[in-house]
C-alpha positions in Angstrom: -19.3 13.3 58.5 -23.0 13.8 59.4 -23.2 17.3 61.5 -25.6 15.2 63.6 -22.5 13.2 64.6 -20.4 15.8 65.1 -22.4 18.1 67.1 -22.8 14.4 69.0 -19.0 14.2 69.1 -18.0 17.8 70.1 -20.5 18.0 72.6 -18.9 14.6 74.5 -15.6 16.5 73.9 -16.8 19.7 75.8 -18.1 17.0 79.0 -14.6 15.3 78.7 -12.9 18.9 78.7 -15.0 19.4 82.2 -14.6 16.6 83.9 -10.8 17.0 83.5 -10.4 14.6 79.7 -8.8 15.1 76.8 -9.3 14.2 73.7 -6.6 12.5 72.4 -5.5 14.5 69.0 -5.8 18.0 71.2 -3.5 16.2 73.6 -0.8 15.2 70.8 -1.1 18.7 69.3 -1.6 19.8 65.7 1.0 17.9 64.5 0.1 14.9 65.9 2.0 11.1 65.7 0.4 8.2 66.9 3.6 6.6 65.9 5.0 6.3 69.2 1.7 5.3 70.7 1.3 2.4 68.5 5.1 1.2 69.1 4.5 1.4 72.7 1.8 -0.7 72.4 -1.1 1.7 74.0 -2.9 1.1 70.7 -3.6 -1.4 67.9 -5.7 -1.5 64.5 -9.2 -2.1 64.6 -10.7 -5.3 63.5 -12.8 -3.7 61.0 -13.4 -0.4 59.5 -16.4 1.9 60.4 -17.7 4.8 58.7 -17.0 7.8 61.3 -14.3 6.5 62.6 -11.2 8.7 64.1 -7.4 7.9 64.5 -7.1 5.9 61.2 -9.0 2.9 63.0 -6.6 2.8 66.6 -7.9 2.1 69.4 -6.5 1.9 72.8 -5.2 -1.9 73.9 -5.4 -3.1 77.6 -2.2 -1.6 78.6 -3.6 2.1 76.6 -6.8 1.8 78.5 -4.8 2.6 82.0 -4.1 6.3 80.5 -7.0 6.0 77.6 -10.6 5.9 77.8 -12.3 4.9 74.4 -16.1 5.9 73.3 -16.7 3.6 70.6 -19.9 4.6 70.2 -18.9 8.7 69.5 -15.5 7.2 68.0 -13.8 9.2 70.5 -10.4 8.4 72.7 -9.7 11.0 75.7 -6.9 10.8 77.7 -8.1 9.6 81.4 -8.4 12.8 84.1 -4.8 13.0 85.9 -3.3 10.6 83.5 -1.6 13.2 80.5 1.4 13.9 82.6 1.7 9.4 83.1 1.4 9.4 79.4 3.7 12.3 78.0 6.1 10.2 80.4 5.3 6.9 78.8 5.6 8.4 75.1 9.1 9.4 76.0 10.1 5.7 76.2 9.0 5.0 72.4 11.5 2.4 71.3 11.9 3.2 67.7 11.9 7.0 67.1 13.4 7.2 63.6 11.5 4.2 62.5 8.7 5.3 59.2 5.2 5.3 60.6 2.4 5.4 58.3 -1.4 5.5 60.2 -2.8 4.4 56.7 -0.6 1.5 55.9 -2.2 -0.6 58.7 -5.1 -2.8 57.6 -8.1 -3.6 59.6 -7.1 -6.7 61.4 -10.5 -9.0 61.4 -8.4 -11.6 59.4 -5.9 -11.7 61.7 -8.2 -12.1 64.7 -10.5 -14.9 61.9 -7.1 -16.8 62.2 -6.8 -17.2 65.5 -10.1 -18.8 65.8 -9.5 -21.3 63.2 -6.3 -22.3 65.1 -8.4 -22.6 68.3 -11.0 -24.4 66.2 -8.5 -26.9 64.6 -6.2 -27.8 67.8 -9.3 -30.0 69.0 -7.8 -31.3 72.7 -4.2 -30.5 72.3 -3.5 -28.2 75.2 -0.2 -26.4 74.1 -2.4 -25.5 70.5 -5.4 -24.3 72.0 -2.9 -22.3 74.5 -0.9 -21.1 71.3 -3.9 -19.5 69.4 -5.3 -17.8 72.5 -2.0 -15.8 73.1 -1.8 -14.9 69.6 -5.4 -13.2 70.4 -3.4 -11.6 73.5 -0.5 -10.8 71.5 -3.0 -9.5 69.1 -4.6 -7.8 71.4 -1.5 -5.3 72.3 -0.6 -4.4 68.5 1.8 -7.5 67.1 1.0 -9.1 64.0 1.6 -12.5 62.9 4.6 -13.2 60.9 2.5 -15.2 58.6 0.0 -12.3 58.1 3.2 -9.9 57.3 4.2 -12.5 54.5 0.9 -12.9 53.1 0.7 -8.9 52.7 3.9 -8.5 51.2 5.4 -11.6 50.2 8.5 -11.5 52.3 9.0 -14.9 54.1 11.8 -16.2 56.3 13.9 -16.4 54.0 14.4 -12.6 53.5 14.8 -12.6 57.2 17.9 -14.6 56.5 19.0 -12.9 53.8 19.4 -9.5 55.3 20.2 -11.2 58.8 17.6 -10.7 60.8 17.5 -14.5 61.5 20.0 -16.9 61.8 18.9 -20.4 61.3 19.0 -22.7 64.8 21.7 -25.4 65.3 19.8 -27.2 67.3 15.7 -27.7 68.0 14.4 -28.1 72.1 11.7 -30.1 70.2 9.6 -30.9 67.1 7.5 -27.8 67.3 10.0 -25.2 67.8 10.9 -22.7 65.2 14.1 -23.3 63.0 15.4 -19.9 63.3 16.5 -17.2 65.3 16.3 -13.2 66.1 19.7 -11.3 65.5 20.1 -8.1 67.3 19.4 -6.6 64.2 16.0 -8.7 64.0 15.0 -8.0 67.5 14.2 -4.5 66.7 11.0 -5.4 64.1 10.4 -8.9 65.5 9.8 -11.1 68.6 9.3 -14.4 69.4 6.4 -15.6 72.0 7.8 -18.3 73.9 6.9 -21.4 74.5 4.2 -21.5 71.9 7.0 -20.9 69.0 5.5 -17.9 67.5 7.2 -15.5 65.2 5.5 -11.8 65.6 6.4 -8.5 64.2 6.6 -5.8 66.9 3.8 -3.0 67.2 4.4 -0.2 64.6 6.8 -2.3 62.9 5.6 -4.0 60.0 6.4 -0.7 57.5 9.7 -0.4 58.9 10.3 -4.3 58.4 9.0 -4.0 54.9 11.2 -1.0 53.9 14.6 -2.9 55.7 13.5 -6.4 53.7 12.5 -4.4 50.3 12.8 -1.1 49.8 11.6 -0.5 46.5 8.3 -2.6 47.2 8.2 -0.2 50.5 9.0 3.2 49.1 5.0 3.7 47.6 3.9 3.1 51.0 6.2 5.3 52.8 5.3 8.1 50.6 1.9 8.0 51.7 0.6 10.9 53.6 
């Protein structure tokens, strides 16, 4: 880092600090998680990576931004004036606290978001497509990740949901578009589907857990990460 950018930086950080901000990693402490924040939802990935950035490329989603205020430009996120006691509440509520979390395992998610624009692009005047790509940007939006993005990364498809029971295949279809399986309790803790628009997502946080349940010996490099 440029010490032109961090005098930039710090100096923002001693404004927040005055006008009653945080900045997010003195807020967390010194051994700080974003783990729960990102399971919760209150951040996602970045679409792509950029050359000062902070937090492993997270950055606050719409439901973050009500206790997160993001600087892009200083590549700073404070936590809002009045809001840390709201937040320590809301961290409290993180659904998966034994689950693996690894900041560096998550990829930049431009591809994903690249997707959804050819999906929009390709369902020319049919309603319920166009609908279905632009809540996959939503869904996007709050930290889930296609299923088909999740395969493509590590090769694991439906049928290792299957296998290890995280899906059970459905009896019976509502129509021609709707998916042929369906979540287990088991599977309901890394997955959920988006209904009506059939779409198979794995939850915020979850993809590493999901990985090391489906293959564990593919997923034990990346849990040894730092």
């Amino acid at each position: 880092m440029s010490s032109a950018v961090f005098d930039i930086r710090w100096n923002r950080i001693l404004r927040a600090r005055e006008q009653g901000q945080e900045e997010l990693t003195d807020f967390l402490g010194p051994r700080a998680d974003l783990g729960p924040l990102v399971r919760l939802g209150l951040i996602r990935r970045r679409e792509v990576n950029g050359e000062f950035q902070r937090y492993h490329g997270y950055v606050p989603t719409p439901k973050g931004s009500e206790y997160l205020l993001h600087i892009p430009e200083k590549e700073l996120i404070l936590v809002r004036q009045q809001r840390g006691a709201a937040l320590m509440a809301e961290l409290r509520k993180d659904p998966a606290t034994d689950a693996v979390f690894k900041p560096t395992y998550a990829e930049p998610t431009h591809e994903q978001f690249e997707l959804v624009r050819q999906m929009r692009e390709q369902a020319g005047r049919d309603v319920w497509r166009v609908q279905r790509a632009d809540h996959l940007r939503d869904r996007l939006m709050e930290g889930y990740m296609d299923f088909r993005s999740f395969t493509k990364r590590t090769g694991i498809g439906e049928g290792a949901l299957m296998r290890h029971m995280l899906c059970t295949p459905r009896n019976e279809r509502a129509h021609d578009r709707a998916l042929h399986l369906e979540l287990t309790p088991s599977g309901a803790r890394f997955l959920a589907v988006a209904d009506p628009w059939e779409l198979l997502l794995v939850r915020p946080g979850m993809e590493l857990p999901l990985f090391e349940r489906c293959d564990p010996m593919a997923a034990a490099y990346h849990c040894a990460l730092p």
